[in-house]
C-alpha positions as CSV (number, residue, x, y, z in Angstrom):
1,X,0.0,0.0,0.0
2,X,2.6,2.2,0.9
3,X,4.8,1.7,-2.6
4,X,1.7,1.9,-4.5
5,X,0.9,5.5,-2.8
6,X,4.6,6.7,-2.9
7,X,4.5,5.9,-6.7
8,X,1.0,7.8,-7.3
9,X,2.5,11.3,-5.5
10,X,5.8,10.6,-7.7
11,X,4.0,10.5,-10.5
12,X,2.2,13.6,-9.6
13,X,4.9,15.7,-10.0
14,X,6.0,14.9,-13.4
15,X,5.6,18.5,-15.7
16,X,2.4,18.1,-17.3
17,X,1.0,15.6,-15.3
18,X,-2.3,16.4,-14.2
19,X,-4.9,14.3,-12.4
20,X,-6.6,13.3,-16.3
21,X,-2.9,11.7,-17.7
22,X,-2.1,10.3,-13.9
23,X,-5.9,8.5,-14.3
24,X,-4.8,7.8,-17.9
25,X,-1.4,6.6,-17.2
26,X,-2.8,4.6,-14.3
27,X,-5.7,2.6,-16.4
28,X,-3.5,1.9,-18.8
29,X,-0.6,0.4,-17.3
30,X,-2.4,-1.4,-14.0
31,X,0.0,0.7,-11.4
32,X,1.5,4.0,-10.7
33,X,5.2,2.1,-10.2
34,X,4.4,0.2,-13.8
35,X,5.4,3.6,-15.1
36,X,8.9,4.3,-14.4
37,X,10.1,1.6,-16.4
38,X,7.6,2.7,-19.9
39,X,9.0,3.5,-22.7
40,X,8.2,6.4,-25.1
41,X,6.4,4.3,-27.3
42,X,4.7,2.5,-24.7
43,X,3.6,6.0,-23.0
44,X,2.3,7.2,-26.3
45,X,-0.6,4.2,-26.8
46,X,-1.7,5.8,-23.3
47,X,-4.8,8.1,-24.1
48,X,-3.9,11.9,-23.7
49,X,-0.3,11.3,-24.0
50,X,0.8,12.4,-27.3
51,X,4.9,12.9,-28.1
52,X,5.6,15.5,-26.0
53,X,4.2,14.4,-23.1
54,X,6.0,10.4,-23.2
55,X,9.1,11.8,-23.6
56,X,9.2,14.1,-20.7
57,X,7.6,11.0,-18.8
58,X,10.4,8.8,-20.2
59,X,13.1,11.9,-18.9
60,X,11.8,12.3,-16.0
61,X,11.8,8.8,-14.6
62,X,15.7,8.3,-16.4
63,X,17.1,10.9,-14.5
64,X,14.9,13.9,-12.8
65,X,12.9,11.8,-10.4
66,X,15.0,12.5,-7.0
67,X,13.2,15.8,-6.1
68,X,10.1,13.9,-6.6
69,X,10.8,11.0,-4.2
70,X,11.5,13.5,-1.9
71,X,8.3,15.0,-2.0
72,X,6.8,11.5,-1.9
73,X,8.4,10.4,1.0
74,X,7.9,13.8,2.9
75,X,4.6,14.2,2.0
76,X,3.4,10.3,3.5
77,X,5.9,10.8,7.1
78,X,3.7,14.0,7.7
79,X,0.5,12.2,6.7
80,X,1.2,9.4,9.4
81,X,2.7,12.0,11.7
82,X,-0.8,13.6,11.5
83,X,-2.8,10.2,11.6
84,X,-4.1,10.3,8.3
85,X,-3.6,8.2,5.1
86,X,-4.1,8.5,1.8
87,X,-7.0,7.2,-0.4
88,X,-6.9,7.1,-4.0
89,X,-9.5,6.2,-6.9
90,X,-8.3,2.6,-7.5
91,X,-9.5,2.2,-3.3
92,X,-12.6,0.3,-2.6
93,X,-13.6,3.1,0.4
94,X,-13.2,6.3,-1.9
95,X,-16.2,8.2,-2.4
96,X,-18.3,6.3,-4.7
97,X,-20.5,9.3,-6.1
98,X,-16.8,11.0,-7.0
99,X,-16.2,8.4,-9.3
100,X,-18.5,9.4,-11.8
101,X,-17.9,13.1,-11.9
102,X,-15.7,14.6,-14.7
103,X,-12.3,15.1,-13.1
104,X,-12.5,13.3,-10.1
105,X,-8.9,13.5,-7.9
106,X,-6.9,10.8,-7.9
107,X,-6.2,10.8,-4.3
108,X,-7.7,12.4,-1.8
109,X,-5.5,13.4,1.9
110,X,-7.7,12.0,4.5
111,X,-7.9,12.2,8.4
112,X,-10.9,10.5,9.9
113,X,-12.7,7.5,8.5
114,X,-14.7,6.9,5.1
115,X,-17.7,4.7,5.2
116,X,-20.5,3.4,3.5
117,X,-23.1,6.3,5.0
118,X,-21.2,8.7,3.1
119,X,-22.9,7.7,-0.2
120,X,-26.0,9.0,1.4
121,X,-24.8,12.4,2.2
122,X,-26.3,15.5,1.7
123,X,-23.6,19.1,1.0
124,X,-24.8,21.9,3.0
125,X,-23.3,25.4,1.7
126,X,-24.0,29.2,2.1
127,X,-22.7,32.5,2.9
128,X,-19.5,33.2,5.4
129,X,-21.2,35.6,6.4
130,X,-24.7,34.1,7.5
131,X,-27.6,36.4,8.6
132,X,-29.7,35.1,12.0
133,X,-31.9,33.3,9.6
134,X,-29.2,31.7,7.9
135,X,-27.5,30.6,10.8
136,X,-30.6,29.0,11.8
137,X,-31.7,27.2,8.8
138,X,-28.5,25.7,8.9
139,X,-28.8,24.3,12.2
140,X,-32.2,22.9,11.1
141,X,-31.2,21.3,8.2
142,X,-28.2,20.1,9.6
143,X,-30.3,18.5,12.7
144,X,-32.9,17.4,10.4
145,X,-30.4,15.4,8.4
146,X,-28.5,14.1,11.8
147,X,-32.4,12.8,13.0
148,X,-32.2,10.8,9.6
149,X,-28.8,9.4,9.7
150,X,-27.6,11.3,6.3
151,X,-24.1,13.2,6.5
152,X,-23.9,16.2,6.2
153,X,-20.6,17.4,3.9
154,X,-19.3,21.0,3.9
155,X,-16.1,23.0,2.9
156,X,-15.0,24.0,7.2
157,X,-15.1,27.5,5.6
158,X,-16.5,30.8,8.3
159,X,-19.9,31.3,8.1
160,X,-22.9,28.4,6.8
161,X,-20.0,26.1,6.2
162,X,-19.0,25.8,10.3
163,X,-22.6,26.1,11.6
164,X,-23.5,22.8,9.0
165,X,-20.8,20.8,10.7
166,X,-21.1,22.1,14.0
167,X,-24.6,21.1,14.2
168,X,-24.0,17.4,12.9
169,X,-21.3,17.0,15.6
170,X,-23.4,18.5,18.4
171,X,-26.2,15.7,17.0
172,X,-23.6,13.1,16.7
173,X,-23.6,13.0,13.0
174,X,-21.6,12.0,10.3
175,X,-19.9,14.6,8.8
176,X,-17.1,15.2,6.1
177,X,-15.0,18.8,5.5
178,X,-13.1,19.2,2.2
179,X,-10.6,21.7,2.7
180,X,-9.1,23.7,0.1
181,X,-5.6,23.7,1.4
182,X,-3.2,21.2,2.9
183,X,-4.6,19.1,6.1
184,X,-1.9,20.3,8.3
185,X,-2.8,24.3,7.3
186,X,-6.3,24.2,8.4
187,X,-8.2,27.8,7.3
188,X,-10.1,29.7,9.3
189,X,-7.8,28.5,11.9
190,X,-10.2,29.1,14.4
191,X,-11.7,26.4,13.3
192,X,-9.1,23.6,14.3
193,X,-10.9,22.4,17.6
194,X,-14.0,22.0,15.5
195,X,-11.7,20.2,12.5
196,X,-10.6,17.7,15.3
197,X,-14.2,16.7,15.8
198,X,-15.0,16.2,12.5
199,X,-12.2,13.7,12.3
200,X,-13.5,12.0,15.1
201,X,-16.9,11.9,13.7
202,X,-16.7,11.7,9.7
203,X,-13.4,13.0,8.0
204,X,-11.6,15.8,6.8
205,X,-10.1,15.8,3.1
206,X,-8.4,17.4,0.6
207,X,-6.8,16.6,-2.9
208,X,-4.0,19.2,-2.5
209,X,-0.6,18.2,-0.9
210,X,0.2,19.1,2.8
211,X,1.6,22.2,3.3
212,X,-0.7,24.1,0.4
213,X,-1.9,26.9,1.9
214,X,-5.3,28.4,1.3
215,X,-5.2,30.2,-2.3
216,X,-8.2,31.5,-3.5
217,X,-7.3,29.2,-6.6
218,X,-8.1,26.1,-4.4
219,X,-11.8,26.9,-3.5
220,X,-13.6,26.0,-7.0
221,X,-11.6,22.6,-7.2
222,X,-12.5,22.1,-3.5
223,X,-16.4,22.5,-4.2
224,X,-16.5,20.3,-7.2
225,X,-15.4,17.4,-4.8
226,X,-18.1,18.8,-2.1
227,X,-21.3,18.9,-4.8
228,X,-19.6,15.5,-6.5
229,X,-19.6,13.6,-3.6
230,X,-23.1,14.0,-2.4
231,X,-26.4,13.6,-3.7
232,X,-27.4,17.0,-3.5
233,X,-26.5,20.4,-2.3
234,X,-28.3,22.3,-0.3
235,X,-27.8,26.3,-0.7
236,X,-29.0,27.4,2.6
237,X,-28.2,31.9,2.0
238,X,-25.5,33.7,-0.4
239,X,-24.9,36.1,-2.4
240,X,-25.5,36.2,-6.5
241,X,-21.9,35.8,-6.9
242,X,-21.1,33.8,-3.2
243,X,-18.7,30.8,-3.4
244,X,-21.6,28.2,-2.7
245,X,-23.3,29.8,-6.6
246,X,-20.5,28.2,-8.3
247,X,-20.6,24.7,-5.6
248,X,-24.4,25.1,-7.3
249,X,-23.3,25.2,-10.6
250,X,-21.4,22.0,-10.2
251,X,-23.5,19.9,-8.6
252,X,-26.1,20.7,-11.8
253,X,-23.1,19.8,-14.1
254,X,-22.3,16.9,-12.2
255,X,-26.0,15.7,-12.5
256,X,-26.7,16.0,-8.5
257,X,-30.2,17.6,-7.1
258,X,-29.3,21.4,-6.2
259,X,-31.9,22.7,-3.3
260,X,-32.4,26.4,-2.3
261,X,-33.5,27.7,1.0
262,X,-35.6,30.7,0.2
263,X,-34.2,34.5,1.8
264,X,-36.8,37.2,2.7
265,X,-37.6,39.6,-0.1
266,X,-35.6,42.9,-0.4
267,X,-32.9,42.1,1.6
268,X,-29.3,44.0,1.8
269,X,-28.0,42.1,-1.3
270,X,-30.0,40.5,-4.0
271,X,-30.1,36.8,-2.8
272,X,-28.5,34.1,-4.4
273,X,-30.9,31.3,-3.3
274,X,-33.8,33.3,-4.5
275,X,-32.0,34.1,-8.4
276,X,-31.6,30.0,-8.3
277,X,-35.1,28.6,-8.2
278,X,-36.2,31.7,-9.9
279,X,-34.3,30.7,-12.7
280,X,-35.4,26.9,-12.3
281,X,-32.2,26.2,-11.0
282,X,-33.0,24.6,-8.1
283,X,-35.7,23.5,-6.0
284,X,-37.0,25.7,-3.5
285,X,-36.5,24.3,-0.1
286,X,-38.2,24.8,2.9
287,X,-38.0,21.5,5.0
288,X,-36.1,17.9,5.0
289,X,-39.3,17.0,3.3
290,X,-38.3,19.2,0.3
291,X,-35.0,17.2,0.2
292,X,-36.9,13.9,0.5
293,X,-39.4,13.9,-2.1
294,X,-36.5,14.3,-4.6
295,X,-34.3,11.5,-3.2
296,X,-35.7,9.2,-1.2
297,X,-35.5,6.4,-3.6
298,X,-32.0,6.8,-3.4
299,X,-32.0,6.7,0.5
300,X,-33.8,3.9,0.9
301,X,-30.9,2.1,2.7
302,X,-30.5,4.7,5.5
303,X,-34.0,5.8,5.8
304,X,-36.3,4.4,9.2
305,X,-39.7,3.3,7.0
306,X,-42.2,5.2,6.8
307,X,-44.1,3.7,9.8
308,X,-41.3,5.1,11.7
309,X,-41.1,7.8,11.0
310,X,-45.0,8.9,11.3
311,X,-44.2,7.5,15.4
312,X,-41.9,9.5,16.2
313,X,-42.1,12.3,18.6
314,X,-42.8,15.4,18.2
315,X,-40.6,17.6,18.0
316,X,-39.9,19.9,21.3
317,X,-40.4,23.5,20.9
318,X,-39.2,26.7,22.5
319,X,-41.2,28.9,24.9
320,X,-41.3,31.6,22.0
321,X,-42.4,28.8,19.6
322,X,-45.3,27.3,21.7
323,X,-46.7,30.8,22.1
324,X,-47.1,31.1,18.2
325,X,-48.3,27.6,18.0
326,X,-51.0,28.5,20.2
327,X,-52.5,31.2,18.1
328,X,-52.4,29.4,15.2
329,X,-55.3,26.9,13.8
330,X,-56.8,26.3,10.3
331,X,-57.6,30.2,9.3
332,X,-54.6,31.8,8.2
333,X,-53.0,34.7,10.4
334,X,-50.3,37.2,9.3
335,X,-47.4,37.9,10.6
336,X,-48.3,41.3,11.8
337,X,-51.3,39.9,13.7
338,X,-49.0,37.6,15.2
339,X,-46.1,39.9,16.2
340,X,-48.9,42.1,18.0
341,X,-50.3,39.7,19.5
342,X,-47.0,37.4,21.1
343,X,-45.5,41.1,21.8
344,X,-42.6,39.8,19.2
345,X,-41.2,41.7,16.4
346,X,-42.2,40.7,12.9
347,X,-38.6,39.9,12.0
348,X,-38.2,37.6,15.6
349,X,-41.8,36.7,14.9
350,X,-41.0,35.4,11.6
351,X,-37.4,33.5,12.2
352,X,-39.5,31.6,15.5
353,X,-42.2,30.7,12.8
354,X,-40.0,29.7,10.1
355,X,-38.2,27.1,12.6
356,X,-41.9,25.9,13.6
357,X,-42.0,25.7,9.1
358,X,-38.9,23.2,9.7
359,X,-40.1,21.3,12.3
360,X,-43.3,21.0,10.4
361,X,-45.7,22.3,12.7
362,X,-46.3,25.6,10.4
363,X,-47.0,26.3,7.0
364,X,-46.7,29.9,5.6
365,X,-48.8,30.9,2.3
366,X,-49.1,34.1,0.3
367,X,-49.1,36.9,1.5
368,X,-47.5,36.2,5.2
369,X,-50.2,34.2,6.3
370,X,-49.4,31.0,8.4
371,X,-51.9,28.1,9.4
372,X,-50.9,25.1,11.6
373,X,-50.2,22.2,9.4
């Protein structure tokens, strides 16, 4: 295991070598180590490798390897040093979902555990800098997700990103951070005690070598491994040109189920989640429910049945929640009656009521009406 990973990282840093030739060179010849010993010719049947390309190869492994077995080496004694390992395509624990995306890494650097679950999971994304509602939602989706067994996978960035997997480790969840740096140069760095969770309860990846710092570069490659390794994203609040837009945007090329929590009308900035389903983009999102209807043939295996799930109990509310609940029935109320009446400001009035939404005791309609379910 440990000469067939040393060879894959040596063959990483070959000029030219990106992770489509290293898949390429890899399918064709059985084994990173098969390689060395190619010839020219024999490199150039390899799809992708034209002339060029097989004789640097060839070059490379007659005489301008040592700087790469270096880096080999270096890079695995850290790894272990940090209890981690590496797992590549050819492994029968990487990511399954991954697999089938267009330029899927061919190694991932992993601290934690991979399991079976994890082709279940759900991404949860948004804005690093969440509003009050935000933060909320993603606390309810992440515990919604937890109650259902489904990991939750994020990017450990500030904002939606930390409350997601905060919230799955508080429910003792599953839950999976890809990083777009190096595992030993964890960013935000306030965010290493919760990174030392995760790998206690899920895992913490990354496809770029340790010691890579956090380059703005690194982000877009990070969230085509978040959206491709899931079966949906869920944008929970961003901007029209937020990070989580383009995570969107990759999860629809990748063929994946993009969901969109819905932001207030005429807020600060225009809303990302509200341009997506206006565009058709994605599906507006206001429960796990939303998230189930679309998948649940696919989550059969980590589902409870049905039956199960109708005896379970209810969920327990908050002192501000129960005194909406109580002045709700069948005839719709708005939210100015309600405010006036609980003594609450419309905007509390309306976050309490759209957590009662989640735990589907409310249901809003036009106009800022809302009826008990």
């Amino acid at each position: 295991m440990a000469a067939r990973t040393h060879a894959l990282l040596v063959l990483s840093q070959v000029p030219g070598i990106g992770p489509h030739r290293l898949r390429s060179l890899v399918a064709h010849f059985g084994d990173a180590s098969r390689v060395a010993g190619a010839s020219a010719r024999e490199l150039l049947a390899v799809e992708g490798i034209e002339r060029k390309t097989a004789a640097i190869i060839a070059s490379f492994f007659r005489g301008s390897r040592a700087a790469a077995e270096l880096f080999a080496a270096d890079q695995l004694l850290r790894l272990e040093r940090l209890g981690g390992r590496l797992v590549t395509l050819w492994d029968h624990d990487y990511p399954s979902h991954l697999t089938t995306i267009f330029d899927p890494p061919p190694f991932l650097f992993l601290r934690g555990t991979l399991d079976t679950a994890d082709n279940s999971s759900i991404a949860l994304v948004g804005t690093r800098t969440p509003s009050p509602y935000g933060v909320l939602m993603a606390e309810r989706f992440a515990e919604g997700l937890a109650a259902l067994g489904i990991p939750v996978v994020s990017g450990l960035a500030r904002g939606i990103d930390t409350v997601a997997h905060a919230a799955s480790v508080r429910a003792g969840n599953r839950t999976l951070a890809v990083i777009g740096s190096g595992l030993d140069v964890l960013y935000p760095g306030e965010n290493a005690p919760l990174a030392e969770r995760i790998v206690g309860r899920g895992a913490l990846l990354s496809e770029f070598p340790l010691g890579t710092k956090p380059d703005a570069v690194n982000f877009p490659r990070r969230n085509r491994i978040v959206s491709g390794m899931t079966l949906g994203t869920v944008v929970i609040e961003t901007a029209t040109d937020g990070g989580a837009m383009i995570t969107a945007g990759l999860a629809a090329d990748q063929g994946r189920e993009v969901f969109a929590v819905p932001s207030a009308a005429g807020g600060r900035r225009p809303s990302g989640t509200n341009l997506l389903i206006k565009e058709g983009k994605a599906k507006l999102t206001e429960s796990i429910d939303d998230i189930l209807v679309e998948l649940a043939p696919r989550l059969k295996s980590i589902l409870p049945p049905d039956d199960a799930r109708r005896g379970a109990p209810a969920p327990a509310l908050t002192l501000f929640e129960q005194q909406l609940v109580e002045m709700l029935g069948s005839d719709p109320v708005h939210i100015d009656t309600l405010a006036a009446r609980t003594g609450f400001s419309v905007a509390d009035a309306l976050v309490h009521l759209l957590a009662l939404e989640f735990k589907g005791i409310v249901r809003q309609r036009p106009g800022k009406v809302f009826v008990r379910r």
